[in-house]
N, C-alpha and C positions, 0 to 999 in steps of 0.2 A: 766649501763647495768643491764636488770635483768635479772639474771641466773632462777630465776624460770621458768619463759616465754618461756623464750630460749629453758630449758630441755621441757618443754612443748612440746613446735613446735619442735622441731627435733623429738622427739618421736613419733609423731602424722607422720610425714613422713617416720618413721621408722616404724609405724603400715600399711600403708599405701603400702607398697613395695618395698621403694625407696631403692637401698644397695649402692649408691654412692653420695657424698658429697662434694661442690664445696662452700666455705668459702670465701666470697668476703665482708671485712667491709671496708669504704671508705678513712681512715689514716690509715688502716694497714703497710702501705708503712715507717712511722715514727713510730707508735704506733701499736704492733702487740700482746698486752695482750688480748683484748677482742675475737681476731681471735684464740688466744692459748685456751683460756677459752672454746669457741664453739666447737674446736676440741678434747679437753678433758672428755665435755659432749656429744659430737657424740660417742667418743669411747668407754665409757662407756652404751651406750647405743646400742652397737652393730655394727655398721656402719664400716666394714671393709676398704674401699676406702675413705681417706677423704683430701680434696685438699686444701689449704689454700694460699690467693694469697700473703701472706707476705714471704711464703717460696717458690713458684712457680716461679714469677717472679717482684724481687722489682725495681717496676718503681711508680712516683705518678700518671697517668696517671689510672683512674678507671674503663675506657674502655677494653682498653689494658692489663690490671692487669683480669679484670673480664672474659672476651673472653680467655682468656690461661690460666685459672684456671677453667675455665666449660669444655674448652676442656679437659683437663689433667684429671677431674673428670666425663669425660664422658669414653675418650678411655682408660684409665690404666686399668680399669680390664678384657677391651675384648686383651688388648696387654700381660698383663696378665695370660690369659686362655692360651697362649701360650709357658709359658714354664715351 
């Protein structure tokens, strides 16, 4: 993994407007450091909403994993707004 790259691009989406975060790497389901790592450098970087599919919902299936972690990082902050 490069962590440079990585802070990179997150940042550049984070200059960009994006305030929510959907973290889908494809063994996070067994291996979940690289998914901790990206979420560490989201955070630090500002990114209040950030979704990661090894704590959302662990199945190996990357579909499945992917699709309920973009959701989750879609609707949490407008479910959110409400309360």
């Amino acid at each position: 993994m490069n962590i440079e790259e990585s802070e990179r691009e997150i940042r550049q989406l984070k200059e960009e407007g994006i305030e929510s975060i959907a973290i889908v790497l494809i063994n996070s389901y067994i291996y979940n450091k690289h998914e901790t790592i990206i979420k560490e450098i989201s955070s630090k970087i500002g990114f209040k909403n950030i979704s990661t599919s090894n704590e959302i919902i662990k199945t190996i299936k990357i579909v499945n994993r992917g699709w309920t972690t973009m959701v989750d990082g879609y609707l949490n902050p407008h479910i959110m707004s409400y309360t």
